[in-house]
ZAMARGU-4260 file (C-alpha; in steps of 0.2 Angstrom, whole numbers, plus 5000, padded with zeros to 4 digits):
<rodrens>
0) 4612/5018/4887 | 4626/5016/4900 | 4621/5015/4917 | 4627/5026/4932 | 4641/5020/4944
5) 4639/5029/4960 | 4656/5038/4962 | 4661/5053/4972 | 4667/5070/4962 | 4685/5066/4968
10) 4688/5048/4962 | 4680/5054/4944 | 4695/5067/4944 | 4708/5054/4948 | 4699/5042/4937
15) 4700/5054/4923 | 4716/5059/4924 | 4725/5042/4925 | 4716/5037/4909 | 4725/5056/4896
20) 4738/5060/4911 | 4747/5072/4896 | 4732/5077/4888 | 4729/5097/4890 | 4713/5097/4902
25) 4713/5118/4904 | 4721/5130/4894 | 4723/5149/4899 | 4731/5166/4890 | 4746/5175/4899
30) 4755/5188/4892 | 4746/5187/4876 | 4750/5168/4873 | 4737/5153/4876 | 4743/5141/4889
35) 4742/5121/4892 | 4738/5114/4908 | 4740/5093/4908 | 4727/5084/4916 | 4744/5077/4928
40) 4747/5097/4930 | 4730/5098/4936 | 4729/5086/4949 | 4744/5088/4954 | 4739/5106/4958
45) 4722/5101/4965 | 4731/5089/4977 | 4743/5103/4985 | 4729/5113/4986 | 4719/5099/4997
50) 4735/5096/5008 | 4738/5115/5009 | 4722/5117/5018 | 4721/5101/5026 | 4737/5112/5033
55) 4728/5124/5039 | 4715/5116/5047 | 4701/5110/5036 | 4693/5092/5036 | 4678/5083/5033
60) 4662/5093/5035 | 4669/5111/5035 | 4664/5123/5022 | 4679/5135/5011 | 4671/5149/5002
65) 4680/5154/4983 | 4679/5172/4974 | 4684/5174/4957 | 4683/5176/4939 | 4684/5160/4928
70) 4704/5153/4929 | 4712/5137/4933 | 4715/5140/4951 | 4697/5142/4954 | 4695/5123/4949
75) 4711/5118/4958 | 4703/5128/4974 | 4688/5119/4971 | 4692/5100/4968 | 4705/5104/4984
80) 4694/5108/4994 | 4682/5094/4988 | 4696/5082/4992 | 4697/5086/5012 | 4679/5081/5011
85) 4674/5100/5014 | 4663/5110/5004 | 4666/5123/4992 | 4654/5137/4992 | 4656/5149/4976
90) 4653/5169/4978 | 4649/5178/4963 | 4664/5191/4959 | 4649/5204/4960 | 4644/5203/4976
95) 4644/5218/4986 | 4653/5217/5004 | 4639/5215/5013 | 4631/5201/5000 | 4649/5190/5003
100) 4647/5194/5022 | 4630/5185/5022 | 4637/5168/5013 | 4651/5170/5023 | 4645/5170/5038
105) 4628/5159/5035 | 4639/5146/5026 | 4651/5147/5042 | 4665/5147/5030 | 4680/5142/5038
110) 4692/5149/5023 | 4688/5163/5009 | 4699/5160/4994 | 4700/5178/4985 | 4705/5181/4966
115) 4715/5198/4971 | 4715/5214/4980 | 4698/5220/4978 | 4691/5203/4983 | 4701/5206/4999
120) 4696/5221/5003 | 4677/5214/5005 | 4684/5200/5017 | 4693/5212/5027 | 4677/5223/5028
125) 4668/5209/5036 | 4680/5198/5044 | 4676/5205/5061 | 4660/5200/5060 | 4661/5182/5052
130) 4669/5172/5067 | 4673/5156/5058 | 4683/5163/5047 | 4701/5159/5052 | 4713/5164/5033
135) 4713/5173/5017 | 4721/5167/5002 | 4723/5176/4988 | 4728/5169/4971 | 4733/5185/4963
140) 4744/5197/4974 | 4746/5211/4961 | 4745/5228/4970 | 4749/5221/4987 | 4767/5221/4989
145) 4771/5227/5006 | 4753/5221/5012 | 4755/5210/5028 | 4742/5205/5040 | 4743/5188/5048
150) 4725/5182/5043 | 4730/5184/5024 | 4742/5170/5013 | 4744/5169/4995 | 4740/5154/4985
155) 4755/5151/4981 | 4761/5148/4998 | 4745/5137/5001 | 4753/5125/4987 | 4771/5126/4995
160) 4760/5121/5011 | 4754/5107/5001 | 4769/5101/4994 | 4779/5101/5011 | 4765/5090/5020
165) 4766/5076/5004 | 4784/5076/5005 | 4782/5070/5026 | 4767/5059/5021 | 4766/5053/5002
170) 4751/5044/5003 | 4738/5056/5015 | 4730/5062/4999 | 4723/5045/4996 | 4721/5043/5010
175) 4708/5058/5011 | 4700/5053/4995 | 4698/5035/5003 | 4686/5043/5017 | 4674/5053/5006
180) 4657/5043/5001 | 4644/5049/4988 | 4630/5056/5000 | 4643/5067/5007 | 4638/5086/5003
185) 4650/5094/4991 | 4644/5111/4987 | 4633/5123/4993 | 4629/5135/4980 | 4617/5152/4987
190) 4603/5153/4974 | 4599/5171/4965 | 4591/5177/4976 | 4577/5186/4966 | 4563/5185/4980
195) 4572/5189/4995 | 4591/5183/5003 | 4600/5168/4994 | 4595/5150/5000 | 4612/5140/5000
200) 4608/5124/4990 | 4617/5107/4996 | 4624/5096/4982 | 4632/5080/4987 | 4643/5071/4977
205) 4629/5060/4972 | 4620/5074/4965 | 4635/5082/4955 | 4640/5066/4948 | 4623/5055/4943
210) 4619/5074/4935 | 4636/5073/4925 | 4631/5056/4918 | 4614/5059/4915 | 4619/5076/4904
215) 4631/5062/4894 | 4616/5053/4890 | 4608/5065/4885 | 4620/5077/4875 | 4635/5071/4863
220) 4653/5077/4872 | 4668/5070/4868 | 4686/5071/4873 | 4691/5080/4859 | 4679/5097/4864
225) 4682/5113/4869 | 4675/5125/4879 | 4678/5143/4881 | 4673/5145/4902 | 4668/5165/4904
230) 4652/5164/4913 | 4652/5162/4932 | 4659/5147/4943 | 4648/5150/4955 | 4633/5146/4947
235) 4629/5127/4945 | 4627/5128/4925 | 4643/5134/4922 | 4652/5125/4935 | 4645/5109/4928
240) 4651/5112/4909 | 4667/5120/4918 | 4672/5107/4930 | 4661/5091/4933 | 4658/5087/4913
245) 4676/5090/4909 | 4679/5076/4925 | 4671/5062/4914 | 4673/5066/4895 | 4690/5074/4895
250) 4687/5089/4885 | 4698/5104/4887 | 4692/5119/4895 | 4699/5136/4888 | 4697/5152/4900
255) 4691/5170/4896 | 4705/5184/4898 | 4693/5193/4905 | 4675/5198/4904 | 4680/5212/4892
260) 4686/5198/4880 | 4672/5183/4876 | 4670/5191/4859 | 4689/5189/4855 | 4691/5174/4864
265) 4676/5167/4857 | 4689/5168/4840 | 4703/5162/4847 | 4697/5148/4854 | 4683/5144/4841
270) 4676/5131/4853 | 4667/5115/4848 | 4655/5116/4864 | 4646/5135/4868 | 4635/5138/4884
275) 4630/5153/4886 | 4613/5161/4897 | 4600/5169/4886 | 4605/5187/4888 | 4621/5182/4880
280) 4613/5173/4862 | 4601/5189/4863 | 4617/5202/4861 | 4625/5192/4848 | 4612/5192/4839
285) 4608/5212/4841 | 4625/5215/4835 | 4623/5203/4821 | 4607/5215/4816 | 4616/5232/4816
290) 4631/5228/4809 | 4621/5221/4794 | 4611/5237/4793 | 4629/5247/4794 | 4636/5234/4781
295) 4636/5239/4763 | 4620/5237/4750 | 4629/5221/4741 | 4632/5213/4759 | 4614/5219/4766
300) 4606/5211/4753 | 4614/5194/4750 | 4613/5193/4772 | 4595/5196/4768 | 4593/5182/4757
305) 4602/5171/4766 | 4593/5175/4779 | 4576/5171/4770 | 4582/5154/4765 | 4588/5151/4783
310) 4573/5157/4792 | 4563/5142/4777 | 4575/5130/4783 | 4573/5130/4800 | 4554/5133/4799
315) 4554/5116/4790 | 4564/5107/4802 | 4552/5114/4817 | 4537/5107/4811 | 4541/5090/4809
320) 4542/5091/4790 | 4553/5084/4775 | 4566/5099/4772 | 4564/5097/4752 | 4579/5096/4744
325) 4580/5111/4732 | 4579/5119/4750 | 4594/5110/4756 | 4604/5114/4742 | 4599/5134/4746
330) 4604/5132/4764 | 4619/5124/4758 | 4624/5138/4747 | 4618/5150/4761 | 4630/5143/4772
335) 4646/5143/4761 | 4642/5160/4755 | 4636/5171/4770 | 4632/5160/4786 | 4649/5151/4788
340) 4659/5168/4787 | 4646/5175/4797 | 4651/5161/4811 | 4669/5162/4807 | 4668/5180/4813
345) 4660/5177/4828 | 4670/5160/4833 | 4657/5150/4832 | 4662/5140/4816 | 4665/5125/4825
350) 4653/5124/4837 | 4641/5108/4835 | 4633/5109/4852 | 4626/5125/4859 | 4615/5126/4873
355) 4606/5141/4881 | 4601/5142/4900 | 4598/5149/4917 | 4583/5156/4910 | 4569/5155/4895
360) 4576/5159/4878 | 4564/5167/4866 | 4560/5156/4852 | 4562/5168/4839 | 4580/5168/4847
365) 4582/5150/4843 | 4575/5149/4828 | 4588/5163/4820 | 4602/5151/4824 | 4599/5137/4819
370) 4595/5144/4802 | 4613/5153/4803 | 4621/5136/4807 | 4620/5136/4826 | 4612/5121/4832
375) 4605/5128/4849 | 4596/5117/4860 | 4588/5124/4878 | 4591/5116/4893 | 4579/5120/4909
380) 4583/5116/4926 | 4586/5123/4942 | 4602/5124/4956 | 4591/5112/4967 | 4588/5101/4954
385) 4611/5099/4950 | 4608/5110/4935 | 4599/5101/4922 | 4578/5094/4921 | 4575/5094/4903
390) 4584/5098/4888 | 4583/5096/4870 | 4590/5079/4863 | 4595/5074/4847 | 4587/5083/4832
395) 4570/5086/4841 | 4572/5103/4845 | 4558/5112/4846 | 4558/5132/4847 | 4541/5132/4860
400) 4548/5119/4872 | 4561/5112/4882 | 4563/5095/4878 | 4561/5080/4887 | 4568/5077/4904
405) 4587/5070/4906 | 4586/5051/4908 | 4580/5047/4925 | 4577/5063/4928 | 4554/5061/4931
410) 4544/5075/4928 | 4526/5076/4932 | 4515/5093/4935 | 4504/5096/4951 | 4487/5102/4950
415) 4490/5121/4951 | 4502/5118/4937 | 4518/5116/4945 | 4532/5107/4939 | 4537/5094/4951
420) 4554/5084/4949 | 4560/5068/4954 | 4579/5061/4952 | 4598/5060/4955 | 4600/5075/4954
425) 4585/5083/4964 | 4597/5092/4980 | 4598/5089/4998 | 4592/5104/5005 | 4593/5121/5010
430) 4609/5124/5021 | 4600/5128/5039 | 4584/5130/5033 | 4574/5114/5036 | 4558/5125/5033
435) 4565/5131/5016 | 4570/5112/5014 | 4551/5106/5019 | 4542/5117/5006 | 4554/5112/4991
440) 4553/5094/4995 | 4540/5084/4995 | 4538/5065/4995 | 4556/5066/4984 | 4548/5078/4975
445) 4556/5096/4970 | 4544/5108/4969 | 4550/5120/4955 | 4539/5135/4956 | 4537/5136/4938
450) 4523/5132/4930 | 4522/5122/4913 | 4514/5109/4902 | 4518/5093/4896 | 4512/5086/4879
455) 4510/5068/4872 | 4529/5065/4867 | 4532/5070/4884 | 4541/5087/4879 | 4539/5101/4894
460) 4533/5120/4892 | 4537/5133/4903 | 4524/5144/4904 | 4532/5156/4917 | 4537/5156/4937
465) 4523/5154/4947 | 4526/5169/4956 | 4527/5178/4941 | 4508/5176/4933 | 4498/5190/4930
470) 4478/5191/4933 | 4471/5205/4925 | 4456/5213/4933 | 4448/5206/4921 | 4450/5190/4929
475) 4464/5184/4912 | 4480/5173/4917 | 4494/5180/4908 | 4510/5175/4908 | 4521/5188/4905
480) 4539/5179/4901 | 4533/5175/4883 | 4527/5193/4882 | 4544/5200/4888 | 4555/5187/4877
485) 4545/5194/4861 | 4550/5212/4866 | 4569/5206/4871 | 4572/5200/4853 | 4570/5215/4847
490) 4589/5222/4844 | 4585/5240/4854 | 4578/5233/4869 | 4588/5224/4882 | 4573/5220/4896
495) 4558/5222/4897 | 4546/5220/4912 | 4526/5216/4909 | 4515/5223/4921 | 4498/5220/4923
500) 4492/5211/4939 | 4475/5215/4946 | 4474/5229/4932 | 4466/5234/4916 | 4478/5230/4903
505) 4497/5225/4900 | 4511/5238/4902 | 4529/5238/4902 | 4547/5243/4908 | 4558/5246/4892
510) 4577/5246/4897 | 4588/5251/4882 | 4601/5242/4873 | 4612/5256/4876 | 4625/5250/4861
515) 4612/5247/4847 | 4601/5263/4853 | 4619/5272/4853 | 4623/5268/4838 | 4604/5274/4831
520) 4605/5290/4839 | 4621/5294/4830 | 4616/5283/4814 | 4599/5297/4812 | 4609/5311/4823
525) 4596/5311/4838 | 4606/5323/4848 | 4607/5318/4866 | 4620/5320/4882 | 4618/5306/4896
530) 4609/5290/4896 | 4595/5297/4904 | 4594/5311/4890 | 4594/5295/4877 | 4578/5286/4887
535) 4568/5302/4885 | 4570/5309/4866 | 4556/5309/4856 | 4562/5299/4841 | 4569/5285/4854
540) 4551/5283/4859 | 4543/5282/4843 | 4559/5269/4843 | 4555/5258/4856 | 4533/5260/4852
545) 4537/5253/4834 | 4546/5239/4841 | 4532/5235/4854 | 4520/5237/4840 | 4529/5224/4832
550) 4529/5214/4847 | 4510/5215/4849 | 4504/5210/4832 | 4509/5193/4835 | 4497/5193/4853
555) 4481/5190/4858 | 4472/5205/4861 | 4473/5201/4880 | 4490/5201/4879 | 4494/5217/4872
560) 4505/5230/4880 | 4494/5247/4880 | 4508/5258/4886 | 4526/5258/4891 | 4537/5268/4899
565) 4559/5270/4896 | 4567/5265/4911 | 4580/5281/4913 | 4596/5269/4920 | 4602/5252/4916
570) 4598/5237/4926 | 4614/5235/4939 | 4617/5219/4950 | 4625/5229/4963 | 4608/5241/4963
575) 4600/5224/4967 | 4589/5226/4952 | 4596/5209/4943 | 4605/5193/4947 | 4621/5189/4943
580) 4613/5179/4929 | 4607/5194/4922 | 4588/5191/4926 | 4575/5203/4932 | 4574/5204/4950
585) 4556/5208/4946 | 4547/5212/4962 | 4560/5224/4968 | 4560/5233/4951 | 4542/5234/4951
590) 4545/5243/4970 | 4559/5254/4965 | 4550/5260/4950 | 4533/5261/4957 | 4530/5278/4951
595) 4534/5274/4934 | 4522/5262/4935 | 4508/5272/4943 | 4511/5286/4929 | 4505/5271/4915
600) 4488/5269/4923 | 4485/5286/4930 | 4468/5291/4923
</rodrens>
């Protein structure tokens, strides 16, 4: 175990580029044709961008707020703006106006750096009303040619700022650098929000770093990865396999063309490192299942027997016992003839570490891809806790847990059952909220609120967020995350909310996986006209009831959902109804569906 040298996010940059100046750090598609950025490219980069806004006006302390899909000038904005000794605070391309005004102006943002057009036209919404704001930059100007206003530069020209300040004084970027210390704050990143407004989490330097080396003990990354980078920037887990991990293993990072093409991207780059939030393992493998059922008999039935000697194999591994080795020489064969091509198809032949997080994965879910050839792991954590608490190390994977915690990461739980963590990577704070600050922290302690269990090898459980539990009038705790996870394996269903506290029995919220359901309905031509129409016809029902059926066979009778109801629309961020990490925003759906609800237990 190699143990941690205190070091700021900056220096580990430099650090890492010195040692592979000419090795390709990033990688990006343009006009059809993948891309190298060096790791010299890249800092020289990061640097104009520091001097650009140290130009304009930024130093030590401030805070520069950054809006955009996953590219390379989102890491150069963010490292730049790192090297003044400011803060970057990310802004999920989602947002609504009003939702980027609040960060905006809580965060006192001092610069908003904009992918393009309609970035800009959210800060120009607000701008009257966020006073600190003094510029705009926009890294992509397309659309705005003839555009002028005075508050409002392009990127480009905040790197010819950059470069004209170096040329008068070479050496003021080391200079900067020089000045930063660990315990400085370097990000603030505004939490989910799935209880009321975002909280803005303060990470320092410390945090970001003592995290990135704990993960390396933890997980095997190597300079020879790669990563395909498509989920957002703004939230810690992907910033940390994006742009902190890259800093000290030197792997290359390969960026999305845009959120339309993971899937085709995903072969292109056929990436040795996937991580991925459980929404995005559960859709894969619900296209996986229909395309199977549409494939021809031959193919159906040698899917389903690899399937069968997959599901053996994995089984096997999960308990703990010796994989026998007529069984080994079955998977093999499995893998050469169905599961390699199967991978190969969806760019995951390479992959050797794949990890799911930002939210509880569904065993079932896990268990499927590791008997395909997918060795997925869970990681837990939270954004006050840098990202990562516990993950799955080495080959003890276990389908109902989430591992063990990260080295010297301590995890202990409280007498109500709360998780409580201890660390490097436990946060400094809430950004002006000292009573936020006060409840989370206490003695060094973060208090998670989510409740689990640890066992004898020291492996945690997530049983559900605090919040979340469900008494039943009957006076039951039920937790209702495992229940929903169940229902979301199913290929047909993409959410599903259990309901239940202070009542009778279990209900639910079914929201359609519109594709798969799509492709039914036409499949056993179920005639229907809008979505709405799809959520209501009877043989969609019976549909969705088998599948809960399903679902409820493997529950105590306490668990069981009685009745659900077909949610008639999707789930939409910009309704409020999820976060932009895709989960349930469950109190305000429970509100805004409340009649739906009241329908179930009517009588």
């Amino acid at each position: 175990m190699t143990e941690y040298e205190p070091v700021t996010i900056t220096d580990m940059f430099v650090r890492r580029v010195k040692r592979h100046p000419e090795k390709v750090a990033l990688r990006y598609k343009h006009l059809g044709i993948w891309r190298d950025i060096t790791w010299r490219e890249y800092l020289n980069n990061v640097r104009w961008v520091a001097l650009g806004l140290t130009t304009l006006g930024v130093k030590a302390g401030d805070r520069v707020a950054v809006i955009g899909e996953n590219r390379p000038e989102w890491l150069y904005a963010d490292l730049g703006i790192m090297s003044t000794g400011a803060a970057t605070v990310g802004i999920y391309t989602t947002s609504a106006a009003a939702q980027c005004e609040y960060v905006v102006s809580h965060s006192g943002a001092k610069i908003y750096i904009a992918e393009d057009e309609e970035q800009l036209d959210k800060a120009l919404y607000f701008r009257e009303r966020t006073p600190d704001l003094e510029k705009i930059i926009i890294i992509d100007p397309k659309g705005l040619r003839g555009f002028s206003d005075p508050m409002v530069m392009t990127f480009e020209n905040l790197l010819e700022l950059g470069r004209d300040l170096e040329q008068k004084q070479p050496g003021l970027y080391d200079e900067m650098l020089a000045r930063i210390h660990t315990e400085d704050l370097a990000l603030v990143i505004y939490t989910s929000g799935t209880t009321g407004p975002p909280k803005g989490a303060m990470l320092s330097h410390y945090n970001v770093t003592w995290t990135a080396w704990s993960i390396g003990e933890a997980l095997p990354l190597y300079d020879t990865d790669e990563l395909l980078s498509f989920l957002p920037l703004s939230h810690i887990a992907e910033r940390m396999f994006s742009s902190f991990l890259p800093l000290r293993f030197g792997y290359t990072v390969n960026f999305t063309e845009s959120p339309d093409t993971v899937m085709q991207n995903f072969r292109e780059v056929s990436p040795t490192v996937i991580f991925a939030v459980p929404r995005i393992w559960e859709k894969y493998y619900s296209g996986i299942r229909i395309r199977i059922a549409n494939a021809t008999w031959f193919k159906r039935v040698a899917y389903g027997i690899a399937q069968n000697i997959g599901r053996t194999y994995s089984r096997l591994r999960f308990s703990g016992k010796r994989v026998p080795f007529g069984v080994k020489v079955l998977h093999a064969l499995a893998n050469a003839l169905v599961f390699y091509k199967l991978r190969e198809r969806l760019g995951f032949e390479r992959c050797r570490l794949a990890v799911s997080g930002a939210a509880p994965i569904s065993p079932d879910v896990l268990k499927y891809y590791h008997g395909i050839g997918v060795p997925l792991r869970q990681v837990y954590g939270q954004t006050e806790g840098g990202g990562p608490t516990c993950v799955h190390q080495g080959d003890q994977i276990e389908p109902t847990n989430v591992g063990p915690p990260l080295p010297g990461v301590e995890v202990r739980i409280a007498d109500d059952g709360e998780i409580l963590v201890r660390g490097g990577n436990v946060f400094m704070g809430y950004y002006r909220d000292p009573a936020a600050t006060e409840a989370a922290l206490v003695d060094e302690w973060l208090r998670s609120g989510d409740v689990g269990e640890i066992d004898e090898k020291g492996f945690l459980s997530i049983t559900d967020r605090k919040k979340d539990l469900i008494i039943t009038a009957g006076g039951k705790n039920i937790a209702p995350q495992n229940i929903e996870n169940q229902l979301k394996f199913s290929p047909y269903i993409n959410d599903a909310i259990v309901i239940g506290d202070r009542m009778k029995f279990l209900s639910a919220l079914i929201v359609l996986d519109e594709e798969n359901v799509v492709q039914y309905a036409q499949d056993n031509k179920i005639p229907f006209t809008t979505y709405e129409s799809l959520t209501k016809a009877p043989e969609i029902v019976e549909l969705i009831e088998r599948e809960v059926n399903e679902v409820n066979k493997t529950l105590a009778k306490v668990e069981t959902v009685k009745k659900f109801t077909i949610v008639p629309k999707k789930l939409y961020e910009e309704d409020g109804e999820v976060t932009p990490t895709m989960k349930v925003k469950r109190k305000y759906v429970n509100e805004k569906f409340g009649d739906l609800i009241k329908a179930m237990y009517k009588g």
